[in-house]
Backbone as a ProteinNet text record, in pm:
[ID]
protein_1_A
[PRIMARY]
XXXXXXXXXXXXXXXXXXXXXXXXXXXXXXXXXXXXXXXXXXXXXXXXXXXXXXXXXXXXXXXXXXXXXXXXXXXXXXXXXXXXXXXXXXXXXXXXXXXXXXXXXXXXXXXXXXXXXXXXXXXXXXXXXXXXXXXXXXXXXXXXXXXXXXXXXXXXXXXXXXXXXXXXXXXXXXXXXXXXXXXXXXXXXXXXXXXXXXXXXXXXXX
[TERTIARY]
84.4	0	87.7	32.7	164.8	96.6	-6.8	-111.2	-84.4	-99.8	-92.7	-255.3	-270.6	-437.1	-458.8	-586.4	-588.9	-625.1	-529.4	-539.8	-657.5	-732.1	-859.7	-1010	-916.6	-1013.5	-960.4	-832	-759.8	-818.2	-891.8	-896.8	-1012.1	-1129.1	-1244.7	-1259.6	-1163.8	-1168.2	-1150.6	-1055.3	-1035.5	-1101	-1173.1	-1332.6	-1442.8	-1452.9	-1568.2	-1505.3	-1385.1	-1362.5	-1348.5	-1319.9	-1286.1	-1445.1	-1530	-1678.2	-1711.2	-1708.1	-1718.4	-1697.6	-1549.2	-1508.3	-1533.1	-1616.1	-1682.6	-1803.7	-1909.4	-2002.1	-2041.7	-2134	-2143.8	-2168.8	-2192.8	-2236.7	-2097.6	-1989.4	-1867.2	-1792.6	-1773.7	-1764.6	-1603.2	-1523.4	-1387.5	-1415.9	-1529	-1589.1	-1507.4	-1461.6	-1406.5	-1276.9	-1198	-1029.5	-991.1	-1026.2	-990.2	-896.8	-1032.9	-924.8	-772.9	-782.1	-716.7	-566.5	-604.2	-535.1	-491.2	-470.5	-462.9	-419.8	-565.6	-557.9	-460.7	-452.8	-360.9	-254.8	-225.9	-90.4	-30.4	-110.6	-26.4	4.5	-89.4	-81.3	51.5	86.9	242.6	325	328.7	448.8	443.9	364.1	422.2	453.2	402.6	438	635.3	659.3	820.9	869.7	826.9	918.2	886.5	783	788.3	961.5	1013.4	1140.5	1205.2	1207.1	1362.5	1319.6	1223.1	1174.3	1096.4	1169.8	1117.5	1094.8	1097.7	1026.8	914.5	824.8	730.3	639.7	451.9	366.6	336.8	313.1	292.7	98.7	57.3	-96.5	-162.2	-99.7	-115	-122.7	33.6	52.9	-83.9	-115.2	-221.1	-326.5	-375.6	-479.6	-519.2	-408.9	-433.7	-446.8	-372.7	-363.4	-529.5	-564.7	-696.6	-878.7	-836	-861.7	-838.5	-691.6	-682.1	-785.7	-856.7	-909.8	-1101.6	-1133.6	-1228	-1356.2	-1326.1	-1416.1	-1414.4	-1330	-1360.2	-1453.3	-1418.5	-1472.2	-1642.1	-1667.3	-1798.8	-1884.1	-1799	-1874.8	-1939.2	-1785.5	-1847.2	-1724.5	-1815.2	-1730.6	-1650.8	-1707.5	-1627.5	-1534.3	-1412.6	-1325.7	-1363.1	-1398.3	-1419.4	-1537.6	-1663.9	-1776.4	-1724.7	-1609.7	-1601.2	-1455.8	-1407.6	-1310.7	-1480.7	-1571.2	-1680.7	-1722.6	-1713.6	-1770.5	-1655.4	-1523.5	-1460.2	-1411.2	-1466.2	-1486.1	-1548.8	-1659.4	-1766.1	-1769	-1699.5	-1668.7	-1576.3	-1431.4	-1364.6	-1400.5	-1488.9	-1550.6	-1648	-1740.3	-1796.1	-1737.3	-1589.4	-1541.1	-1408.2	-1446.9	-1451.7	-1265.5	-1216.7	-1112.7	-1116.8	-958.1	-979	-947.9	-1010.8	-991.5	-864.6	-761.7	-626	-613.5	-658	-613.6	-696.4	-833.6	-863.8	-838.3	-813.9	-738.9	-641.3	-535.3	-439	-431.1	-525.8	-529.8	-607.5	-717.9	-754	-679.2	-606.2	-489.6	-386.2	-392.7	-290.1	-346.3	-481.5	-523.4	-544.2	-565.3	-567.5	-424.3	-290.8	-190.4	-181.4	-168.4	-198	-257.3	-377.5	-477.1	-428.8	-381.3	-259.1	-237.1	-154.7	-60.6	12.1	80.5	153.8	283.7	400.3	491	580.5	587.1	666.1	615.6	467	372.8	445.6	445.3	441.2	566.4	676.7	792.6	800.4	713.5	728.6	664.2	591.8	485.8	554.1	450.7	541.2	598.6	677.5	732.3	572.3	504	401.6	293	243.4	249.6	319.1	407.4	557	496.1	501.4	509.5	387	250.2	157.2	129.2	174	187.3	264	400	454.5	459	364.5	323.5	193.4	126.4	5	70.9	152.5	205.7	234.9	334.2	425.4	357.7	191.2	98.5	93.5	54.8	35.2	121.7	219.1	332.2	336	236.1	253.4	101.2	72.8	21.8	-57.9	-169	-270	-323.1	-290.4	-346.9	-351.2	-291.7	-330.5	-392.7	-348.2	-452.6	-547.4	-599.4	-774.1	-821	-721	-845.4	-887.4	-807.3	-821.5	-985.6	-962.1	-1091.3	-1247.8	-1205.6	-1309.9	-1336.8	-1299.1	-1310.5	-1333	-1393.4	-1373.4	-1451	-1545.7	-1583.5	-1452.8	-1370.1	-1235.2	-1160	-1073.8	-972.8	-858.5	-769.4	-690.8	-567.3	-564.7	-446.8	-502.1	-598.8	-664.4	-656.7	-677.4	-580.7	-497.2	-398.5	-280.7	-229.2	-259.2	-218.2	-215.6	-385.8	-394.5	-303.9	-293.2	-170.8	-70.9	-4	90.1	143.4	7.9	-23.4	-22.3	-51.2	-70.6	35.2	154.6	254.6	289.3	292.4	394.3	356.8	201.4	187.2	214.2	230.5	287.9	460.7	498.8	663.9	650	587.7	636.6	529.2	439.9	351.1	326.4	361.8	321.7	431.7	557.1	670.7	756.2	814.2	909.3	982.4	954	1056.7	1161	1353.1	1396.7	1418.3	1332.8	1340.7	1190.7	1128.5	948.8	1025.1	1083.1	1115	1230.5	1361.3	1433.6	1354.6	1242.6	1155.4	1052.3	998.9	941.8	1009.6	1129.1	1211.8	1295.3	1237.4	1312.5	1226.8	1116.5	958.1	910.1	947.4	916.4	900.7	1061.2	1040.4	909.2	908	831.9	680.9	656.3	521.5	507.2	583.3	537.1	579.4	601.1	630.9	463	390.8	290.9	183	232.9	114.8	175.2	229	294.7	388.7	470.1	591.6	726.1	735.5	814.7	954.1	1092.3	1184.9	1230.1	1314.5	1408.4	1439.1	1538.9	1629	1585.9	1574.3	1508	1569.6	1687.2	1789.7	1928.7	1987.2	2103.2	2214.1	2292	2403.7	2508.2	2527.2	2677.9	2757	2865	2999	3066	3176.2	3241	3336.2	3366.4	3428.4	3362.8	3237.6	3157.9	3140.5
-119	0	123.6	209.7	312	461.3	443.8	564.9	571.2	689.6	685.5	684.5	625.5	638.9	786.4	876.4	1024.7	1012.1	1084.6	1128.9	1127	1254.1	1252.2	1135.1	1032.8	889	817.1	834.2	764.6	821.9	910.6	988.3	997.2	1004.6	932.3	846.4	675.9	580.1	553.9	669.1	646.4	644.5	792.9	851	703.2	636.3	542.5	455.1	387.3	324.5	365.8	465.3	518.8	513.1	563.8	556.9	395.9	365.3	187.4	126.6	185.4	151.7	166.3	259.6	340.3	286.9	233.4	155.7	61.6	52.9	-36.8	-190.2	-192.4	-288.7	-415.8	-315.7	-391.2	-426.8	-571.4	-593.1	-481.7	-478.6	-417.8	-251.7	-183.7	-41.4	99.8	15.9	68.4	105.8	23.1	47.6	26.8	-54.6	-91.6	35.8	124.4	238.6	291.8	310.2	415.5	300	164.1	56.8	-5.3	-22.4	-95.1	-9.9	-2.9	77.4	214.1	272.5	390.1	380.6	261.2	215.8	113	63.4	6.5	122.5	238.8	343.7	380.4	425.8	460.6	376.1	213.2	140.1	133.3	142.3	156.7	245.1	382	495	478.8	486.9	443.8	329.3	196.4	112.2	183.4	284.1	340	415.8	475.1	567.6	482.4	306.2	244.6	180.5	215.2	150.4	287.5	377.9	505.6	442.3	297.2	318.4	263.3	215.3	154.3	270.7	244.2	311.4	344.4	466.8	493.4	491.5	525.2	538.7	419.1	316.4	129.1	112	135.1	112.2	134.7	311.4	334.5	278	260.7	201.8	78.4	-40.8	-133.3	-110.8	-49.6	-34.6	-31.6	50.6	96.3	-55	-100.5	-208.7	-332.8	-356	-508.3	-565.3	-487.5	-586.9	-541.4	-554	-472.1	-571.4	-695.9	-804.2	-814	-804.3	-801	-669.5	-593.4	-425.4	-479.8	-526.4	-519.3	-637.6	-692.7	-843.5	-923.4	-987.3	-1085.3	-1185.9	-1302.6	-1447	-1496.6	-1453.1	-1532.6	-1388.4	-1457.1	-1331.9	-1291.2	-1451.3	-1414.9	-1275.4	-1298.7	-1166.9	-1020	-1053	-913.7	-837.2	-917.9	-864.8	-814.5	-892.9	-843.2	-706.5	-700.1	-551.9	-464.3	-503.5	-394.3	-328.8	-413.9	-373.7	-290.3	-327.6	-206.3	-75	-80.2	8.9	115.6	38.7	132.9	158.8	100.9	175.4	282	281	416.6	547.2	483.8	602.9	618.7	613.9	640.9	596.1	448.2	421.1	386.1	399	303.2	179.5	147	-82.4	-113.5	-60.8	-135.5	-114.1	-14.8	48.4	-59.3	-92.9	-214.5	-359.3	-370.6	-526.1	-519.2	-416.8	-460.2	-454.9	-383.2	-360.6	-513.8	-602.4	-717.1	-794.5	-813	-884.7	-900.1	-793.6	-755.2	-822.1	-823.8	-822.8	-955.2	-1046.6	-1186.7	-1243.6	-1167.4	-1223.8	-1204.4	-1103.6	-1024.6	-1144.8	-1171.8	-1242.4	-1408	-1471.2	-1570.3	-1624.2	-1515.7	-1511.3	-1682.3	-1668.8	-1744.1	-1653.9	-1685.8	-1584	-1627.8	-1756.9	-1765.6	-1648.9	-1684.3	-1616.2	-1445.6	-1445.5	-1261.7	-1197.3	-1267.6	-1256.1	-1221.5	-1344	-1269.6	-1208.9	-1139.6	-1046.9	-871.4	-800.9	-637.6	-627	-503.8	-459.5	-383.6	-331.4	-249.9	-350	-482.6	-602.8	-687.5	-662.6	-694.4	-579.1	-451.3	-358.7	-332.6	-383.8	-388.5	-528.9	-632.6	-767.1	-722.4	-685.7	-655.7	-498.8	-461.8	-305	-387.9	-543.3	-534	-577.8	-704.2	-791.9	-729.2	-618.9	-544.5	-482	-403.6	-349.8	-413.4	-582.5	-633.3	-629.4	-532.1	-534.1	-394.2	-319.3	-187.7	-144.6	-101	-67.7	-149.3	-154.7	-249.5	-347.4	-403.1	-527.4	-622.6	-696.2	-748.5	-796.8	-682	-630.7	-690.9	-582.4	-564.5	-683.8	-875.7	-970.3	-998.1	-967.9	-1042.4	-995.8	-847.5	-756.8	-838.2	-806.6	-845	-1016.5	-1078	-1208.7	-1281.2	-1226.9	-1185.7	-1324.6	-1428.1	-1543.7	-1640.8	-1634	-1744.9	-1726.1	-1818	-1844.2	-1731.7	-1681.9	-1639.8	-1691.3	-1823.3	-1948.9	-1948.2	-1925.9	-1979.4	-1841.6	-1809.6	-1641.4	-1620.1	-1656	-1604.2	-1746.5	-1814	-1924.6	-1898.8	-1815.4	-1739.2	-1679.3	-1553.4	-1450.5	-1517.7	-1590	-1646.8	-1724.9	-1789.8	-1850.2	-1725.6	-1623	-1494	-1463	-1470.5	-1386	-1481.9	-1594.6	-1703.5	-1681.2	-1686	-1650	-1516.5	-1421.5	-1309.7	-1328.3	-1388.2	-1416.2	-1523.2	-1592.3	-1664.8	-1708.8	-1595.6	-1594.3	-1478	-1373	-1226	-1116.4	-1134.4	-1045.7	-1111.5	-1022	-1049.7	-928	-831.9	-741.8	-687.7	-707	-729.7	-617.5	-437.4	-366.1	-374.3	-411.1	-499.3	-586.2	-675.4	-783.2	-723.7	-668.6	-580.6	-506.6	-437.1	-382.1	-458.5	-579.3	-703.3	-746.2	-769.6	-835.4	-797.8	-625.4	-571.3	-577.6	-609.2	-607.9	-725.3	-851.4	-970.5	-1043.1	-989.2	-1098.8	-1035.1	-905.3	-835	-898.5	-837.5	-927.9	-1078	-1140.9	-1345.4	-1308.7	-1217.7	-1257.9	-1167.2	-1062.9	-1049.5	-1166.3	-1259.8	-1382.1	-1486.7	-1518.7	-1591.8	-1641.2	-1624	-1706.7	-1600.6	-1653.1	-1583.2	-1660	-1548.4	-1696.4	-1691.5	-1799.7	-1867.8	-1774.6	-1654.1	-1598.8	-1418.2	-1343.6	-1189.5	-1112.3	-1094	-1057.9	-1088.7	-1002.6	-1033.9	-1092.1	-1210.5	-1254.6	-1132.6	-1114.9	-1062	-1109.3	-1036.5	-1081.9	-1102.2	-1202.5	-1236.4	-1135.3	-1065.9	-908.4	-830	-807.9	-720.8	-680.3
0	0	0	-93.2	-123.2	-52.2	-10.8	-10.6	137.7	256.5	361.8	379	523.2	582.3	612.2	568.6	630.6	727.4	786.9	956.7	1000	921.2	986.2	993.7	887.7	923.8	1046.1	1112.4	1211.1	1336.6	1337.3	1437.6	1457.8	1349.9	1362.7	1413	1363.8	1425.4	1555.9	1559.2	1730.2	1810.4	1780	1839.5	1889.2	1782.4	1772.4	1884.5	1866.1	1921.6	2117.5	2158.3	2264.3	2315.3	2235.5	2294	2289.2	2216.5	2250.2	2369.3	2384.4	2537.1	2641.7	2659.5	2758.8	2778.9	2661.5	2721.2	2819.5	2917.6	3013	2987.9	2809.6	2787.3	2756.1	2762.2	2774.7	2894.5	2890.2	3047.4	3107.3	3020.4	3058.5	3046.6	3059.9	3007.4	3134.4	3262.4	3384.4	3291	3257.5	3246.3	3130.1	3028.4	2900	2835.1	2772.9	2717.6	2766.2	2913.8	2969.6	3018.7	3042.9	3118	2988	2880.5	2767.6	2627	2612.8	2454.9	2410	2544.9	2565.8	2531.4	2652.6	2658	2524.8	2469.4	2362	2258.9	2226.5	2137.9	2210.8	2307.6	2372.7	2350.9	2366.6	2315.3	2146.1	2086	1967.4	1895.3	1944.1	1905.2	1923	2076.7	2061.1	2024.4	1973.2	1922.4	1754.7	1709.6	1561.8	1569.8	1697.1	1674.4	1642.7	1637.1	1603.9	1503.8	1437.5	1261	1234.8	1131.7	1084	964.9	913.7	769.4	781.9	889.2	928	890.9	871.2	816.9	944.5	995.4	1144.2	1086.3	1019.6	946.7	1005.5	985.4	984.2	1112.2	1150.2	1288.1	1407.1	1418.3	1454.5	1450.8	1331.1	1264.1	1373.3	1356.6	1416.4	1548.8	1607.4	1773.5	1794.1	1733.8	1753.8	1729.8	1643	1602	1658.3	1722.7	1736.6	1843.1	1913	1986.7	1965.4	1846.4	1806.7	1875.5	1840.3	1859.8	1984.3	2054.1	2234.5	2275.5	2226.4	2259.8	2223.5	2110.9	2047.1	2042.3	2183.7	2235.6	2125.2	2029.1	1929.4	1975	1926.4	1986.2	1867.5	1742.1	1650.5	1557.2	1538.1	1503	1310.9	1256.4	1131.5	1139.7	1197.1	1163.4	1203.2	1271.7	1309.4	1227.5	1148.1	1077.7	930.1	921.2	830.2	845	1051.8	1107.9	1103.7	1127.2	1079.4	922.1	836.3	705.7	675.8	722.2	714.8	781.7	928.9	985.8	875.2	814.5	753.7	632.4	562.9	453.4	500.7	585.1	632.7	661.4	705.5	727	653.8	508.2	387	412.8	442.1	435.1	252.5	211.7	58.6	51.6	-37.8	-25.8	-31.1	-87.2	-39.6	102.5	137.1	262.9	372	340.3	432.8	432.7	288.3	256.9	384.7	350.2	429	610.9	638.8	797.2	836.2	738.7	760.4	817.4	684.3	674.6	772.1	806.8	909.2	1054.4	1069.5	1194.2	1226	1110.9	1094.9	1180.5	1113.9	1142.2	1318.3	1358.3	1473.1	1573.3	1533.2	1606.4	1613.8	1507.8	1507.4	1626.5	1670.4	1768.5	1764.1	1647	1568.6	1564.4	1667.5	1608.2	1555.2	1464.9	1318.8	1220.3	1235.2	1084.5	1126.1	1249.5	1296.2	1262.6	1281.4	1265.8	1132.4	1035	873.4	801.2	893.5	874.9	872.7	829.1	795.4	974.3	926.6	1070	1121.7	1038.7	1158.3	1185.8	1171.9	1223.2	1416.5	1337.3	1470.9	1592	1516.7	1606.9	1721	1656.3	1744.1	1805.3	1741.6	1849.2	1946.5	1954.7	2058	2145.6	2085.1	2193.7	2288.6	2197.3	2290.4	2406.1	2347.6	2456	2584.5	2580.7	2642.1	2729.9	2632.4	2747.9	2858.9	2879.2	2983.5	3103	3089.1	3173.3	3238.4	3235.5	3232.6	3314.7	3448.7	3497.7	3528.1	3571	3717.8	3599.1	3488.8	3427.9	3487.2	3567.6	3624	3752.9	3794.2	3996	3905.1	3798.3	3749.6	3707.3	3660.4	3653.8	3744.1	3881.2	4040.4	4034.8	4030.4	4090.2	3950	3894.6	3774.9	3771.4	3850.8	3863.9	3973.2	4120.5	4257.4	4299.6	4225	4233.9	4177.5	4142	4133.7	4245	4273.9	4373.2	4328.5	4450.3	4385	4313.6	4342	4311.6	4167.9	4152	3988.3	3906	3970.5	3885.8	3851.8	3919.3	3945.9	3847.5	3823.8	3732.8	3574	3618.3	3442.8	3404.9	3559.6	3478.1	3430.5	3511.9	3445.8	3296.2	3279	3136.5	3067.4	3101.4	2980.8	2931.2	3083.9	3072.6	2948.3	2972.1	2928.1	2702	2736.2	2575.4	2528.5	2601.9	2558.8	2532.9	2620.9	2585.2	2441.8	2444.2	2322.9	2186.3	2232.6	2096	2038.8	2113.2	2048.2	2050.5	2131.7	2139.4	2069.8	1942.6	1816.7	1813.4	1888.8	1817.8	1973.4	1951.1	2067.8	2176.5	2123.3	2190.7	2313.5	2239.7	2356.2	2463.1	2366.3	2468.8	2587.2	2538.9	2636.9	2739.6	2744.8	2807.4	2890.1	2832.4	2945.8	3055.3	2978.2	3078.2	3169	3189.2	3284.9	3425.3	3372.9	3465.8	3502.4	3460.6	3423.5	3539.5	3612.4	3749.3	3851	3834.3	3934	3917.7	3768.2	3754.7	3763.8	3782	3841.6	4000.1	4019.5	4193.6	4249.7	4141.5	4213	4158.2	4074.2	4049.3	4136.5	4198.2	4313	4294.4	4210	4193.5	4278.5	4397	4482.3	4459.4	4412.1	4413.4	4506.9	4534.6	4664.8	4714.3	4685.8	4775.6	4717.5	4813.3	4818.8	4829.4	4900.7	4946	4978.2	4846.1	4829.1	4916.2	4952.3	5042.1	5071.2	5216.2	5239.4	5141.9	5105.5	5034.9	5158.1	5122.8	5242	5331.7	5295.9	5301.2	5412.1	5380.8	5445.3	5575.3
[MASK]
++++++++++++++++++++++++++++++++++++++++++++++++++++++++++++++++++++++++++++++++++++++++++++++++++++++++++++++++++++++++++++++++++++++++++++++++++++++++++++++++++++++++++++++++++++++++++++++++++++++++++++++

């Protein structure tokens, strides 16, 4: 696609989508935008500074999009790549321009990260801004709270499974991952994985 997306359809989209979020009729309507959607628009905005030939148009685009079918409480991902078709033709996107954000969102949704890996960089860039989100402010306090009929052992098991598919199904690009893994231990020690030793040994010296 050689054409950039106009701004002022990106920003529309945004619009729609931000009010979406806000509905009560979405169970995540408390924090989603502000706990998530924000924050991945911030990690990929800076992993865009270490790939300047990436389509920042796209990039956006998707941030805004990838989790359209959760936002708009549909179970199956094929109808809602149908609803976001329609969405970006209303707001007068052009057909290469939605072929490829489809396309894109297919791979995205994968979370196949051979396929992701050989997928465009602004692809890469929002698998691993979502991933990364999860590492970045009360995501996970908020399933404890939003799930207050499970154990917390059974939670805290999820998070962990999340973390674990975020490390090895959706983070491909090694400035995300440098940035997880500075946070990494912190977040499994608040899902319970406390390790052995907390405090550093005297040196023998001391």
């Amino acid at each position: 696609m050689n054409n950039k997306i106009n701004p002022s359809n990106i920003q529309q989209l945004k619009f729609i989508i931000q009010e979406l979020c806000k509905k009560e009729s979405f169970v995540h309507h408390q924090w989603f935008l502000e706990y998530h959607l924000e924050i991945v628009e911030l990690l990929a905005l800076e992993l865009l500074q270490y790939y300047p030939s990436a389509d920042k148009s796209i990039v956006i685009t998707l941030v805004w999009l990838h989790d359209y079918a959760k936002i708009t409480n549909q179970d199956k991902k094929n109808s809602s790549y149908k609803e976001v078709t329609k969405l970006l033709l209303e707001l007068n996107f052009e057909k290469d321009q939605i072929d490829e954000i489809v396309i894109s969102l297919k791979a995205i949704d994968s979370k196949d990260i051979v396929l992701i890996k050989d997928s465009s960089i602004e692809i890469q860039i929002v698998s691993s801004a979502d991933a990364a989100s999860h590492f970045v402010g009360p995501f996970h306090s908020i399933w404890l709270y939003e799930n207050p009929n499970v154990t917390i052992n059974k939670l805290m098991e999820s998070n962990i499974k999340k973390i674990h598919k975020d490390l090895h199904r959706k983070l491909c690009l090694p400035e995300a991952l440098r940035f997880v893994n500075n946070r990494l231990n912190l977040i499994k020690e608040l899902n319970g994985e406390i390790p052995s030793q907390l405090i550093t040994p005297p040196s023998i010296n001391s």
